[in-house]
C-alpha positions as CSV (number, residue, x, y, z in Angstrom):
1,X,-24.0,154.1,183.4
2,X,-22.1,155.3,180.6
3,X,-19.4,152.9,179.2
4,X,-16.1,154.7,179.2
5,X,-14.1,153.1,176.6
6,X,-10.2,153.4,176.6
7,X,-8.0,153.2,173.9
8,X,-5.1,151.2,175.1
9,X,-2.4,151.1,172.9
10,X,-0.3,148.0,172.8
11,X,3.2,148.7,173.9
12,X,5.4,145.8,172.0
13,X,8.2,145.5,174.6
14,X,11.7,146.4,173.7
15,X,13.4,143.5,172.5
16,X,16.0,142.5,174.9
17,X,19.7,141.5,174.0
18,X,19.9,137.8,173.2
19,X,22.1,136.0,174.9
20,X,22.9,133.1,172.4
21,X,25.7,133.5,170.2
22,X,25.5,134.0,166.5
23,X,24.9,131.6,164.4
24,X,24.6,131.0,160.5
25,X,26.8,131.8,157.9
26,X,28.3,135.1,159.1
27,X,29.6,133.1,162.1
28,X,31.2,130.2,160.0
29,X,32.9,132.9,157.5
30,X,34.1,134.8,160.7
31,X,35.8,131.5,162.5
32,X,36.9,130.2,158.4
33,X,38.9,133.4,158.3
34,X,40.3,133.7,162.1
35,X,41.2,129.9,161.4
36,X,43.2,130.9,157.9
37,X,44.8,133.8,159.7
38,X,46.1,131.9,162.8
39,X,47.6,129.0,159.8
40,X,48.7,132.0,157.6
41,X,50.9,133.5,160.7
42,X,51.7,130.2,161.9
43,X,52.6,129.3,158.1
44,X,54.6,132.4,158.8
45,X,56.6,132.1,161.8
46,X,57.4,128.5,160.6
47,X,59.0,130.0,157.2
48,X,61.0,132.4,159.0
49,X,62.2,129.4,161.6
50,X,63.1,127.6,158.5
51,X,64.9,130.3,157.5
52,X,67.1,131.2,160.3
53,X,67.8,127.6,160.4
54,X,68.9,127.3,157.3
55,X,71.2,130.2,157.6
56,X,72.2,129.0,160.4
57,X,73.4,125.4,159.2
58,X,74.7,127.1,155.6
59,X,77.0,129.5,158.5
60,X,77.7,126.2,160.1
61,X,78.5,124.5,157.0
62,X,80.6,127.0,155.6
63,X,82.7,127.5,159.1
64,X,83.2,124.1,158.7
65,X,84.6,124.1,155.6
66,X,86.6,127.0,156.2
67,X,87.6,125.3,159.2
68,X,89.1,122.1,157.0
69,X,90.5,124.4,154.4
70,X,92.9,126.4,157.1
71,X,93.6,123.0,158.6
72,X,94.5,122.0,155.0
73,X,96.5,125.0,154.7
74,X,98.0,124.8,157.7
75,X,99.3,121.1,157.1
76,X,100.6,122.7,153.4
77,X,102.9,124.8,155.1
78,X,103.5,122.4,157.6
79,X,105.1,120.1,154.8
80,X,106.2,122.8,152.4
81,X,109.0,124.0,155.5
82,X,109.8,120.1,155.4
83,X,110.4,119.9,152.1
84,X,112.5,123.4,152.1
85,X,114.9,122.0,155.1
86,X,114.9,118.4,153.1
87,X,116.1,121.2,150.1
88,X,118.5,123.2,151.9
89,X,120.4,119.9,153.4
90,X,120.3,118.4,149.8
91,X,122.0,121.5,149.0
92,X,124.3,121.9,151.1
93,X,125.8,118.1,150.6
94,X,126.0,119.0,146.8
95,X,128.3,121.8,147.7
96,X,130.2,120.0,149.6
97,X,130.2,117.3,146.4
98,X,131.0,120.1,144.0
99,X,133.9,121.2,146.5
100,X,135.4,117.9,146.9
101,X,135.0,117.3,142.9
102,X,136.4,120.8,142.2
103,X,139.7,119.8,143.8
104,X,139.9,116.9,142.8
105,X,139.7,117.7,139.3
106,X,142.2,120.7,140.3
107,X,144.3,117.9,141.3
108,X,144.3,115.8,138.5
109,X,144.6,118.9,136.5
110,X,147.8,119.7,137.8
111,X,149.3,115.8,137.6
112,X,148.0,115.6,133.9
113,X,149.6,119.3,133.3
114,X,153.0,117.7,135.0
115,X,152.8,114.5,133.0
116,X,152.8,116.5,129.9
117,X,155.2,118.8,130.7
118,X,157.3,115.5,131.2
119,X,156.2,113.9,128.0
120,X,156.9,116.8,126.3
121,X,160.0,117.4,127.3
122,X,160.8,113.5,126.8
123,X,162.5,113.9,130.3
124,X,165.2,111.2,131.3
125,X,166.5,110.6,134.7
126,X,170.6,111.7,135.1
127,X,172.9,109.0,135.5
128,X,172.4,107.1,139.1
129,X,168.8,107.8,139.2
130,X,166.0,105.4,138.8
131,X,163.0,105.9,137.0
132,X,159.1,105.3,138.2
133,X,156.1,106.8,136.8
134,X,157.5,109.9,135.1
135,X,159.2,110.7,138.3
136,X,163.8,109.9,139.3
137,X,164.3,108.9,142.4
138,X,167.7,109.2,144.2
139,X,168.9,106.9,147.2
140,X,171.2,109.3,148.9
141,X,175.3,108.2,149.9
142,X,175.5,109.4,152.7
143,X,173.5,110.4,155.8
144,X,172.4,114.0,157.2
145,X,169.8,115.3,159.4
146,X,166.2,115.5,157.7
147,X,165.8,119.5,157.5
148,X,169.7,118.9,155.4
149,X,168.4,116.0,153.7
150,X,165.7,118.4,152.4
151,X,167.7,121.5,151.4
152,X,169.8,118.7,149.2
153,X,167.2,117.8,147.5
154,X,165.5,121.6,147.1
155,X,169.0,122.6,146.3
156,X,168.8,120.3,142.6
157,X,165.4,121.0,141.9
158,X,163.7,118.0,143.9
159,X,162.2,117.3,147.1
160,X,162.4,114.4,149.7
161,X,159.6,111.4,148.2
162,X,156.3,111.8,148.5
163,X,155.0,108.2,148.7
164,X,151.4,108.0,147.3
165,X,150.7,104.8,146.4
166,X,151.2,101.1,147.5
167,X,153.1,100.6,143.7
168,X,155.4,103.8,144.8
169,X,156.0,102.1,148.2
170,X,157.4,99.0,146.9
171,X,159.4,100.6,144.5
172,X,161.2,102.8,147.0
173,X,161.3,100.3,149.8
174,X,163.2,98.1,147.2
175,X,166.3,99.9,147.3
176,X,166.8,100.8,150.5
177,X,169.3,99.3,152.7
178,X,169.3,101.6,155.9
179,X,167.4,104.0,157.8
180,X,165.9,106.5,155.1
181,X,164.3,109.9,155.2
182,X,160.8,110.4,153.0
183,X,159.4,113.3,152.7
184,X,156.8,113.3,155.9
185,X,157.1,115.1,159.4
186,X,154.9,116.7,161.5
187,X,156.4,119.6,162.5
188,X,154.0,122.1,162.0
189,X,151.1,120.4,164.1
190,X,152.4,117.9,166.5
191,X,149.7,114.7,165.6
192,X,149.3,116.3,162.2
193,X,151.1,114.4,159.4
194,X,151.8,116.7,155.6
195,X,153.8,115.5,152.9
196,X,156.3,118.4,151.9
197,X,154.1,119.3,148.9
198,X,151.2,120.5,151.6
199,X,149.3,117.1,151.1
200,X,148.1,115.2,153.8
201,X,149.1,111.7,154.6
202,X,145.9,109.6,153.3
203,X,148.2,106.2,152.9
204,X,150.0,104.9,156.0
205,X,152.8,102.2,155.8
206,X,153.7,102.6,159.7
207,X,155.7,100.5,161.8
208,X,153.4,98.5,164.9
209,X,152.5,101.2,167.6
210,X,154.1,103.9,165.3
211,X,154.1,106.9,165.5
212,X,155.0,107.0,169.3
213,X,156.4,110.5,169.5
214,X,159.0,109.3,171.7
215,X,160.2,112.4,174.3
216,X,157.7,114.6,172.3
217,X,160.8,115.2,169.9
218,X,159.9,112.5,167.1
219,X,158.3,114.7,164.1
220,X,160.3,113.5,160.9
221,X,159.0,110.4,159.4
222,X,161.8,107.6,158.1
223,X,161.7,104.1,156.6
224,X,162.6,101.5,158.5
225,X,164.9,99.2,155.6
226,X,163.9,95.7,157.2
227,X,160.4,96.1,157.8
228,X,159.7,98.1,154.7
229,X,157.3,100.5,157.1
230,X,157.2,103.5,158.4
231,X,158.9,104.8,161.9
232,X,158.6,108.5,163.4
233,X,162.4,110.0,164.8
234,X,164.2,113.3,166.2
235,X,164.7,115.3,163.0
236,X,167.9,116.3,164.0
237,X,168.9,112.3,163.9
238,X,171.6,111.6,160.6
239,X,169.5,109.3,158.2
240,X,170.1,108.5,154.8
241,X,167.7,110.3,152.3
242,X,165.1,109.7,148.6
């Protein structure tokens, strides 16, 4: 029996897929740089948080302080329109100050001009008149109504008194021994007491409960001799006259 030999050739079988995961130093490398990327992004998206945040407090900040500057403004104006209306009343008291000193230095202007005008025509008073203050004074004689008292007076280059002071009052009042005219009426505008030189009547010498206006016909004002004051009567009354 012959031996019948057969070459068997040995198959190595194909290796098959292993199932275990890598391991060595390629596999620590791989997870070092997955681990480096995730920080790097993470690094990343925390920087650009950061940065919107900061952006968004510096936008906060500087609303803010544009915010306090308009309030700061605001308040500005606020007290430079004070200030202007606190300006414009100060102003307008001056002018009236500047107004009342203009006429009263017009005023004593004119007295000072009259004064020297008197001094420098070393004036006398004619015989029966009596002297006060620069100015004659004449007590009429006799008696007249007080439009006639005036056009006597006019008529020698005078006027009926204008009494202007409380030294001017007793001087007049001293020589008076009946009903006189002075030069005061209110003729114009009943209530409305001038002087015949257009000023109004600032000193007042009148009579208790004077002036009454009695019958609405009482606008010339007279001296009453006995009480040294003032009374108001009917113009067309016949008085005595200064």
């Amino acid at each position: 029996m012959e031996e019948i030999y057969v070459n068997e050739r040995y198959v190595k079988p194909a290796n098959k897929p292993s199932t275990k995961k890598p391991t060595g130093p390629r596999s620590y490398k791989r997870s070092f740089y997955l681990v480096v990327i995730l920080s790097l992004g993470l690094l990343a998206g925390l920087l650009t948080l950061a940065f919107y945040y900061k952006n968004s407090l510096q936008d906060s900040a500087e609303y803010l302080s544009m915010s306090n500057k308009l309030s700061s403004i605001t308040e500005e104006r606020e007290l430079l329109n004070a200030n202007v209306s606190v300006v414009r009343n100060q102003l307008s008291s001056m002018t009236e100050e500047r107004d009342l000193l203009k006429a009263n230095l017009t005023e004593m202007t004119n007295e000072l001009e009259r004064l020297q005008r008197l001094f420098n025509q070393k004036k006398t008073c004619p015989a029966g008149w009596s002297e006060f203050r620069c100015s004659c004074y004449l007590l009429s004689e006799r008696s007249d109504s007080w439009h006639s008292a005036r056009k006597h007076c006019t008529d020698q280059g005078a006027d009926l008194v204008v009494i202007d002071s409380p030294k001017e009052q007793d001087f007049v009042t001293s020589f008076t021994q009946k009903e006189t005219w002075i030069g005061l009426n209110d003729i114009e505008q009943e209530g409305t007491w001038k002087w015949v030189d257009g000023s109004p009547l600032t000193l007042q010498y009148w009579a208790s409960y004077q002036p009454d206006d009695l019958l609405l016909r009482e606008d010339c004002a007279h001296i009453r001799y006995q009480e040294t004051s003032w009374n108001d009567e009917r113009c067309e009354n016949s008085l005595q006259w200064i």
